[in-house]
C-alpha positions as a Python dict, from the first residue, in 0.01 Angstrom:
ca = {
    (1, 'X'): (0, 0, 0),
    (2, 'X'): (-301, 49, -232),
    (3, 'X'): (-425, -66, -567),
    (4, 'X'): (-357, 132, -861),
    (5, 'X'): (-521, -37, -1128),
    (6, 'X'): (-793, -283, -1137),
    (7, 'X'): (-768, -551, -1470),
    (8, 'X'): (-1076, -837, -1552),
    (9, 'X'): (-1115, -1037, -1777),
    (10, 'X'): (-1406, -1291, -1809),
    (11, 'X'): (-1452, -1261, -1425),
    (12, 'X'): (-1836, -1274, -1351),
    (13, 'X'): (-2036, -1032, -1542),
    (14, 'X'): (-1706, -833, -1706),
    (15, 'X'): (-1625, -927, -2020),
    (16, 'X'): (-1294, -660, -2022),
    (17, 'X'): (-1254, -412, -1753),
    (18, 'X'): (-931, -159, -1682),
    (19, 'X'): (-999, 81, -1340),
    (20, 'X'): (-762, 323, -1168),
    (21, 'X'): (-911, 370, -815),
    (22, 'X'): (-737, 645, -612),
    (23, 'X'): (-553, 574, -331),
    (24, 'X'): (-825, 695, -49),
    (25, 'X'): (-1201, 625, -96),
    (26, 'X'): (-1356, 465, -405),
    (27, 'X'): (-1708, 421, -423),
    (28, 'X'): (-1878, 197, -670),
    (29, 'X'): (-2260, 251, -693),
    (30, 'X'): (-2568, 172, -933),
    (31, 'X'): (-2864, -85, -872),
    (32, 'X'): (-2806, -417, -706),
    (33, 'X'): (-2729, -723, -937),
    (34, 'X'): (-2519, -473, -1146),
    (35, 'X'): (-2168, -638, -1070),
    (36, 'X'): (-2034, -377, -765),
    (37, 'X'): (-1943, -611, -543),
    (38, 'X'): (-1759, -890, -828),
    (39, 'X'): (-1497, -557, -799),
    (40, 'X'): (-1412, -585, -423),
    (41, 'X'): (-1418, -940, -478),
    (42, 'X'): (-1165, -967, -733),
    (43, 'X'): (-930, -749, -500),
    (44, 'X'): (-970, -1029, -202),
    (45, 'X'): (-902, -1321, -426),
    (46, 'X'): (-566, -1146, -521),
    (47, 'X'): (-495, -1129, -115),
    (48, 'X'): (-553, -1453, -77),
    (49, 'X'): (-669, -1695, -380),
    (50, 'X'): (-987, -1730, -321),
    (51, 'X'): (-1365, -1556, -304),
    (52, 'X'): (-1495, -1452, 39),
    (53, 'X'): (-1854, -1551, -76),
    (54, 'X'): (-1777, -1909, -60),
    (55, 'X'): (-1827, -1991, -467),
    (56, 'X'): (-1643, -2230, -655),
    (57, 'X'): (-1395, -2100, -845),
    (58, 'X'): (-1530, -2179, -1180),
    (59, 'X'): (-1836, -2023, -1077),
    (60, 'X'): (-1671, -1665, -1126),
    (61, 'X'): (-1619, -1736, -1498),
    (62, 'X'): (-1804, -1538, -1699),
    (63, 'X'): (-2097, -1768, -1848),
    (64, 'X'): (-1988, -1855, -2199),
    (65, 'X'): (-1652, -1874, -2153),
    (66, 'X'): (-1385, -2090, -1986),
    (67, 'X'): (-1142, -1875, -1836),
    (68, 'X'): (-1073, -1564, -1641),
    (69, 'X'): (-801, -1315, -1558),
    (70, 'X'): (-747, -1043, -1262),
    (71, 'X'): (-469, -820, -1294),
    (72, 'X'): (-370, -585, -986),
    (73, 'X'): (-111, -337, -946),
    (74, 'X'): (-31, -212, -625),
    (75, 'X'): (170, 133, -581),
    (76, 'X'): (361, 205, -276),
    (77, 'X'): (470, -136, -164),
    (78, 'X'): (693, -457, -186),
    (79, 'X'): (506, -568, -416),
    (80, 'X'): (431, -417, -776),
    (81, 'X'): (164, -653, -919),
    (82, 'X'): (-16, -960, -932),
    (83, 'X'): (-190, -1179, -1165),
    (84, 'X'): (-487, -1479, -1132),
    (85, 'X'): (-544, -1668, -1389),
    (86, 'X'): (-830, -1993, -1413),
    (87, 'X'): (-919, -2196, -1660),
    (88, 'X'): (-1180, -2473, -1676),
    (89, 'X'): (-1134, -2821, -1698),
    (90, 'X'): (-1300, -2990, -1971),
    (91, 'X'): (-1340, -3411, -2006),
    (92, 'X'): (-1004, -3493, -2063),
    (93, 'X'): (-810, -3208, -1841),
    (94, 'X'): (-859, -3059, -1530),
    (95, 'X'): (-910, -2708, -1418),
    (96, 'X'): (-623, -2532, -1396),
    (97, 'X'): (-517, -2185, -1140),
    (98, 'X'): (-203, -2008, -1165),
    (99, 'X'): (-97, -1695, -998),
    (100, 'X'): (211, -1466, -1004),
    (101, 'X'): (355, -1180, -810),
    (102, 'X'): (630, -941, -955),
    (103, 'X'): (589, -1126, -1284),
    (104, 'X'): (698, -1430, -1112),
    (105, 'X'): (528, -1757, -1109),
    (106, 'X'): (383, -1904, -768),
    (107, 'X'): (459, -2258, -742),
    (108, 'X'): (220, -2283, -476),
    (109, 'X'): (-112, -2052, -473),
    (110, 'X'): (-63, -2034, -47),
    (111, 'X'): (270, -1802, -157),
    (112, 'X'): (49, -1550, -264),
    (113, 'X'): (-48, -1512, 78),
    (114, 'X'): (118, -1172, 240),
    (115, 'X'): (189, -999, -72),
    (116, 'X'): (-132, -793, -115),
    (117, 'X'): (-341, -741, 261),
    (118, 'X'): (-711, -674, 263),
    (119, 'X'): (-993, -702, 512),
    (120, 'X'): (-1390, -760, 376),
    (121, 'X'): (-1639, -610, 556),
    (122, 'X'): (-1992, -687, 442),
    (123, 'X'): (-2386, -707, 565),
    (124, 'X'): (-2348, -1128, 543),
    (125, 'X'): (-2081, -1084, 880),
    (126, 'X'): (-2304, -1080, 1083),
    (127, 'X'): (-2289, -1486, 1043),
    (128, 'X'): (-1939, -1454, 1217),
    (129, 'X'): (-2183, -1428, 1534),
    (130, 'X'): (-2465, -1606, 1425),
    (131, 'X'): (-2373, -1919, 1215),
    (132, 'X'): (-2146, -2226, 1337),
    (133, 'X'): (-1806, -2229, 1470),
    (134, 'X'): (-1614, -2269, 1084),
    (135, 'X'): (-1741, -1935, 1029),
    (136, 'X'): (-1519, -1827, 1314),
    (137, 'X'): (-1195, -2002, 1252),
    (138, 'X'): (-1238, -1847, 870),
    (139, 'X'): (-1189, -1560, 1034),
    (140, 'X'): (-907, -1604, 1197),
    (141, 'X'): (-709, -1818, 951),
    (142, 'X'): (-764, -1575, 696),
    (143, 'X'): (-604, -1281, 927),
    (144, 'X'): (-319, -1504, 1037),
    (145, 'X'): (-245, -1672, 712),
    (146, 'X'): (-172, -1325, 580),
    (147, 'X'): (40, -1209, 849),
    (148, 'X'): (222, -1542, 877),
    (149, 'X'): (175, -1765, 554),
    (150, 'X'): (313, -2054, 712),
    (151, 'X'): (-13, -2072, 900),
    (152, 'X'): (-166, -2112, 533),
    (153, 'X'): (48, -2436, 433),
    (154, 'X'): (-1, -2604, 814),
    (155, 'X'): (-395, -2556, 753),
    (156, 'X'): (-334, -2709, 410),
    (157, 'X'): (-79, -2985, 552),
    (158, 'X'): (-311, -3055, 839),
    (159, 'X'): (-665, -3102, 645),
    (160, 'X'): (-442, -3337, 422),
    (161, 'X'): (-324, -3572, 674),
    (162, 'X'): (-686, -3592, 872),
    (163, 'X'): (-856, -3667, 540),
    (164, 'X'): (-628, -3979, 545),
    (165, 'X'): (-647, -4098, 893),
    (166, 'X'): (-1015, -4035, 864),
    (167, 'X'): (-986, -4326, 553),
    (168, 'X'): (-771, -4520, 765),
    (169, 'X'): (-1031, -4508, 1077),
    (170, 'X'): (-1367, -4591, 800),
    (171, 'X'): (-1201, -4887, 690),
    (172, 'X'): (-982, -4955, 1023),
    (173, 'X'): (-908, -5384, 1091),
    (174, 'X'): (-830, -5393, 1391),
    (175, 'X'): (-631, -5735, 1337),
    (176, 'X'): (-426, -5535, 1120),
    (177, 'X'): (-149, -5403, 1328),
    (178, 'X'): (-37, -5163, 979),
    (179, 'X'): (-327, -4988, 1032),
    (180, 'X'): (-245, -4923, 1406),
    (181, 'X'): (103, -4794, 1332),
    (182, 'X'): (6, -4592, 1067),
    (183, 'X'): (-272, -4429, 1280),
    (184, 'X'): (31, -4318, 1503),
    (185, 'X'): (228, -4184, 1218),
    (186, 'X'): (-68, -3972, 1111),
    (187, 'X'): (-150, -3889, 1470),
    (188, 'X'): (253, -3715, 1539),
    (189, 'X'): (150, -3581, 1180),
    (190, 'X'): (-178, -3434, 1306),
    (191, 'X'): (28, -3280, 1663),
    (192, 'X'): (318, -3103, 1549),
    (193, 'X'): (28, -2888, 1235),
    (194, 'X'): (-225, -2910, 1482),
    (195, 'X'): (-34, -2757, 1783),
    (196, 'X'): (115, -2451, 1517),
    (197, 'X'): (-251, -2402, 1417),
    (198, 'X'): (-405, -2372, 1735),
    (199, 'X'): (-131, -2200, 1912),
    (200, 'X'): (-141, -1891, 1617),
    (201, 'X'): (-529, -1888, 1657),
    (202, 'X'): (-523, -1882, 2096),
    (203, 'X'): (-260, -1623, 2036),
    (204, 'X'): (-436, -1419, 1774),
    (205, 'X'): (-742, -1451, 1933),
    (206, 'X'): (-630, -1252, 2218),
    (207, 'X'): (-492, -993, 2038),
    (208, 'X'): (-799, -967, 1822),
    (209, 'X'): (-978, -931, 2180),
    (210, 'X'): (-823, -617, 2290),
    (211, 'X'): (-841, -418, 1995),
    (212, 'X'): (-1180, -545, 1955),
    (213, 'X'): (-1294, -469, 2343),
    (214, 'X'): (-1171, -114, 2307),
    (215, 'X'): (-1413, -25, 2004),
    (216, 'X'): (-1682, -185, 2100),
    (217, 'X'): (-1650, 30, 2420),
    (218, 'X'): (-1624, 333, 2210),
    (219, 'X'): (-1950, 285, 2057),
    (220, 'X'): (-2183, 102, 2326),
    (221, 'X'): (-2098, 326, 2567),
    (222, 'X'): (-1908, 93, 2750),
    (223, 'X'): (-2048, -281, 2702),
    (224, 'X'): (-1756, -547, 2776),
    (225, 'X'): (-1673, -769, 2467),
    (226, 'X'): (-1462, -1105, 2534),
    (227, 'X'): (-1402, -1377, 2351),
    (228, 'X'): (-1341, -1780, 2496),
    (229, 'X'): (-1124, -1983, 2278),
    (230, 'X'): (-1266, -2331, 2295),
    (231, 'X'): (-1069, -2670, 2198),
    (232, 'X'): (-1108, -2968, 2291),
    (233, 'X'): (-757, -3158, 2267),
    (234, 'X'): (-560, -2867, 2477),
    (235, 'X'): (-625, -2650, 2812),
    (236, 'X'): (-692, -2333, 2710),
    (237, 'X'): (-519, -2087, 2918),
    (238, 'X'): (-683, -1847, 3105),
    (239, 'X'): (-514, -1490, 2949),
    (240, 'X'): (-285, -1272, 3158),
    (241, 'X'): (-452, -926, 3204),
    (242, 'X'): (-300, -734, 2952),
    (243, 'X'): (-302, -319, 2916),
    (244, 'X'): (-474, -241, 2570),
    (245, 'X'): (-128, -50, 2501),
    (246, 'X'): (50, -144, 2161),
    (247, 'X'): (358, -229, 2277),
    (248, 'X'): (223, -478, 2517),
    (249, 'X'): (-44, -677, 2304),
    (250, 'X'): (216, -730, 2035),
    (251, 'X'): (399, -936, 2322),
    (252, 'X'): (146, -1185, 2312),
    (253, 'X'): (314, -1364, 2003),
    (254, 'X'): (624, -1378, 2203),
    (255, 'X'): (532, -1686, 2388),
    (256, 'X'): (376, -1873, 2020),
    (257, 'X'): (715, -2120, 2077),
    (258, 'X'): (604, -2215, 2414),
    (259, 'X'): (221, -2224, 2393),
    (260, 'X'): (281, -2447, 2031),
    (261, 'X'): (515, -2670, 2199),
    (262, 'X'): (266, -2768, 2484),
    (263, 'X'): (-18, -2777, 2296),
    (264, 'X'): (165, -3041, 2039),
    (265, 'X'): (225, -3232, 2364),
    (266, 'X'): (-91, -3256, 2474),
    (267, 'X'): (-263, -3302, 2161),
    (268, 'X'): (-4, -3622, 2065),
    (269, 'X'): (-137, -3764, 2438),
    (270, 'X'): (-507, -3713, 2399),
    (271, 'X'): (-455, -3865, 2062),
    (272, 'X'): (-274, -4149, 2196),
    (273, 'X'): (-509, -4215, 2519),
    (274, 'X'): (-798, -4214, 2309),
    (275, 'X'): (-724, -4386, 1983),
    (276, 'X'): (-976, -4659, 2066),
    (277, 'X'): (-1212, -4429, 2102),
    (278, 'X'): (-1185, -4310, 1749),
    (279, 'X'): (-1171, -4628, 1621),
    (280, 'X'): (-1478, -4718, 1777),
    (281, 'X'): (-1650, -4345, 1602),
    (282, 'X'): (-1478, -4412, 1274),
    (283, 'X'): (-1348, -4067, 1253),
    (284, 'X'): (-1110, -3782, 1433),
    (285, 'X'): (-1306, -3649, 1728),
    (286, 'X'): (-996, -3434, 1841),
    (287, 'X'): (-864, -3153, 1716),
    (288, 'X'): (-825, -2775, 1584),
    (289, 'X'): (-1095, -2867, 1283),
    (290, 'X'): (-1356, -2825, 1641),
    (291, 'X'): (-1172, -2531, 1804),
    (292, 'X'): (-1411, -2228, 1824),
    (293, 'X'): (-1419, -1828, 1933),
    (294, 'X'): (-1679, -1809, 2151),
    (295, 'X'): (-1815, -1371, 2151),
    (296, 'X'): (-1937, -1289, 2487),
    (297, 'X'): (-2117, -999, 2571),
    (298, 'X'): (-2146, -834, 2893),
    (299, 'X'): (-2042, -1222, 3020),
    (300, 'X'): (-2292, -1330, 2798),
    (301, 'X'): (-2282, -1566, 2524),
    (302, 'X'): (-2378, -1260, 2224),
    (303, 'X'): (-2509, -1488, 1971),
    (304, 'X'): (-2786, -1675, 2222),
    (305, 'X'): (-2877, -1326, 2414),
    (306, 'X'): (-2760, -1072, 2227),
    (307, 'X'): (-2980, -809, 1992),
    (308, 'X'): (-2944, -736, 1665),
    (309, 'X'): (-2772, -388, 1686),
    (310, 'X'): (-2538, -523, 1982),
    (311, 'X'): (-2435, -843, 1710),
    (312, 'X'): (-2350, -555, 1430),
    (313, 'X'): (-2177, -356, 1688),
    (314, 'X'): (-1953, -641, 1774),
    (315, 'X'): (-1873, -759, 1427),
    (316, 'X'): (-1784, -404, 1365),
    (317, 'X'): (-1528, -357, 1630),
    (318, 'X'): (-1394, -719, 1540),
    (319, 'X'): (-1354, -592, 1181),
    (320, 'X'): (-1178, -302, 1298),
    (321, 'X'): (-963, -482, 1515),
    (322, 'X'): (-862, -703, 1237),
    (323, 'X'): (-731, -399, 1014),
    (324, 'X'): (-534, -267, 1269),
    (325, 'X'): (-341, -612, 1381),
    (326, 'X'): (-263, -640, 990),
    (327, 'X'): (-117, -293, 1025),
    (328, 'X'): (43, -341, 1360),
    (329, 'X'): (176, -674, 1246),
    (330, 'X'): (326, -610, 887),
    (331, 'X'): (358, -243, 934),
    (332, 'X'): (151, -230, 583),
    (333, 'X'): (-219, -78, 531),
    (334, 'X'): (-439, -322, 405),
    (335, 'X'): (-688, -228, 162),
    (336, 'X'): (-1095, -219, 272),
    (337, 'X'): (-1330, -352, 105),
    (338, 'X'): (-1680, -220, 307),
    (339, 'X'): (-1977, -417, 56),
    (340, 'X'): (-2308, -225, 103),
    (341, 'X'): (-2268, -150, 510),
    (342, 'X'): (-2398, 207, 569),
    (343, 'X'): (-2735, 92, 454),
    (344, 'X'): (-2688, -124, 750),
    (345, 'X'): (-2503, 81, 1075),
    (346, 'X'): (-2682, 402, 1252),
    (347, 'X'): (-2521, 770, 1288),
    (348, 'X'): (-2224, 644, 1550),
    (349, 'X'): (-2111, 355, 1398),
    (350, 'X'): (-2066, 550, 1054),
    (351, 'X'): (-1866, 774, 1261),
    (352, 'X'): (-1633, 529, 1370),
    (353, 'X'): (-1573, 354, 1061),
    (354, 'X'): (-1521, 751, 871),
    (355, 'X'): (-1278, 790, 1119),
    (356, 'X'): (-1125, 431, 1145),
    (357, 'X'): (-1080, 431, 764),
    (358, 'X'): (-846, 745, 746),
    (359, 'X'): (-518, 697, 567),
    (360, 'X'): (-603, 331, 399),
    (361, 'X'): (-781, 277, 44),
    (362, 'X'): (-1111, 182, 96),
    (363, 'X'): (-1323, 51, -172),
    (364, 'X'): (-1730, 130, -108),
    (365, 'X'): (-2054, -32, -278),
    (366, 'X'): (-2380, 148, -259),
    (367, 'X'): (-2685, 147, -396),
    (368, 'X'): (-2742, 492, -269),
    (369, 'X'): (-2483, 779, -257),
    (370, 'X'): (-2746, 960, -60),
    (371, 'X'): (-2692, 667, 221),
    (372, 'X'): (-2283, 789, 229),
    (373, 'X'): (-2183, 1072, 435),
    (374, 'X'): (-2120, 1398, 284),
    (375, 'X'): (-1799, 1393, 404),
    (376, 'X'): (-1669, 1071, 226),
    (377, 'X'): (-1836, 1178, -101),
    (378, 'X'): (-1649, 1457, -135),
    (379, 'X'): (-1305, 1360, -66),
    (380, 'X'): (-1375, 1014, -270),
    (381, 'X'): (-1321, 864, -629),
    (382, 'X'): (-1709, 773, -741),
    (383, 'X'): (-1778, 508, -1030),
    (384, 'X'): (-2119, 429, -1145),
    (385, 'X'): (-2185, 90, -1234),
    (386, 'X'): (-2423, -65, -1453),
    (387, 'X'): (-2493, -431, -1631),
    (388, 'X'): (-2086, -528, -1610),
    (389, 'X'): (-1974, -162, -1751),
    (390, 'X'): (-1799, 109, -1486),
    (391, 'X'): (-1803, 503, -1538),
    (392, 'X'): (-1631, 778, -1356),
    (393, 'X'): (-1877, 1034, -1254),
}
């Protein structure tokens, strides 16, 4: 798959905007604050609905106006286009998002998940490592909801029940015996999501950990990369040793009946045995919304000992790992979107990522060709960009 034409209206700092990007390498460059990276990110919100640099929606409305449009069409794929359109609320009405796919209108914006694959790779990752653990399920539910969208509408049916047993719990009586049951309702609610959720993310997770291991070996000369799942409503299993083959890391989702099923079970009896003790904390202790991916290096935990170029090396390999699963998974390419990072990786990790980046569309920003290899410049589609306007050079 890969985008063929590139339609904005109103969307940040482009008033009207109509690109044809090539199928390989496209490389956006001029000064920073010019509007390069408001491209790649109106590519991602078509994958999946929303901006990877956490803004508001309305926020991406270009100022003086109340509305925006993107417009994609993708070539060589199920699907042939797709459309997001926003409009701000006002007083009286509220804001209002609608997206469609084929010409079609979604019902739901979560159905747009699947239809258009892409993986963001930007300087700001590095918080993956760094930051707390939400960074880390992002991550992850991103990948998954794209592969499986169900995994979208169980995060979305999930954070709906918890926000109302976390009502009932503030304002719990406990000589009310309605608010008891209805804990209990909300609690088999909160196991059968919560079980799907975690079970995808453990699964994933282990996937994401081979593929991940093997690059960072390629390009550290050999340091071992791991990741511990963490949760603290289910035993997390300790993984089977598993040959980095393809064929035998997609078996790992084999088992996703079995490992959802148990951890539903023992998520309902935590939630059960300890309901007083939520009571008491006026609030859900338990749950995926505290699961975590824990990046060890070496044995290590990489964002307490870990160095700077050793954090960029693993976020790299993770990254890579990521657009191969989509591939492996869907048997579709998902389009790159690499935001400013060459300024930011030496001579070998370029390599990697040249040679990693073979045979998918890749959109590049730069504030310096002269930071791109020669190599990619030459075989690649170059626009210069400039205060909200985009030339072909």
């Amino acid at each position: 798959m890969f985008v063929s034409k590139i339609e904005l209206q109103n969307f940040r700092n482009y008033g009207s905007l109509i690109e044809e990007p090539c199928s390989g390498v496209n490389i956006f460059y001029g000064n920073n604050g010019q509007g390069k990276t408001n491209i790649l990110e109106s590519v991602f919100f078509c994958a999946i609905g929303r901006s990877f640099r956490y803004s508001k929606d309305a926020d991406l409305v270009k100022n003086g106006e109340d509305n925006f449009r993107i417009a994609l069409s993708v070539a060589d794929d199920i699907t042939n286009d797709i459309s997001i359109t926003y409009k701000s609320g006002g007083s009286q009405s509220p804001a209002e998002k609608s997206a469609r796919v084929n010409g079609l209108y979604l019902r739901r914006l979560g159905h747009l998940m699947g239809n258009l694959l892409s993986v963001i790779f930007s300087p700001e990752d590095l918080e993956i490592v760094n930051d707390g653990p939400s960074v880390r399920r992002k991550l992850l539910d991103i990948v998954i909801s794209q592969i499986y969208p169900s995994h979208y509408f169980d995060l979305q049916q999930y954070n709906k029940i918890l926000a109302q047993k976390n009502m009932i719990l503030r304002d719990f009586n406990v000589n009310d015996q309605g608010s008891s049951d209805l804990l209990d309702v909300y609690n088999e609610q909160l196991a059968a999501a919560g079980g799907r959720i975690s079970a995808r993310r453990y699964l994933f997770s282990r996937e994401l950990e081979i593929y991940a291991a093997e690059k960072n070996k390629e390009i550290s000369s050999g340091e071992l990369l791991t990741f511990q799942y963490y949760s603290n409503f289910f035993t997390v299993p300790e993984p089977e040793k598993t040959e980095s083959t393809q064929a035998n890391v997609m078996k790992i989702f084999e088992n996703y009946e079995e490992y959802s099923s148990k951890i539903q079970a023992e998520f309902l009896e935590i939630l059960q045995s300890r309901k007083n003790r939520e009571i008491e904390r006026a609030r859900s202790v338990y749950g995926p919304q505290n699961d975590d991916l824990i990046i060890m290096l070496n044995g290590m935990d990489l964002r307490r000992f870990g160095s700077q170029g050793q954090k960029r090396t693993a976020v790299l390999s993770i990254k890579l790992a990521e657009m191969f699963l989509l591939y492996r998974h869907t048997g579709r390419k998902p389009v790159l979107l690499l935001d400013d990072v060459f300024s930011e990786l030496d001579e070998l990790r370029c390599s990697l990522l040249i040679r990693s980046i073979a045979g998918f569309q890749t959109f590049i920003t730069t504030a310096n060709l002269s930071e791109l290899p020669e190599s990619i410049r030459r075989e690649s589609k170059i626009f210069f960009v400039k205060s909200g306007t985009v030339k072909l050079i």
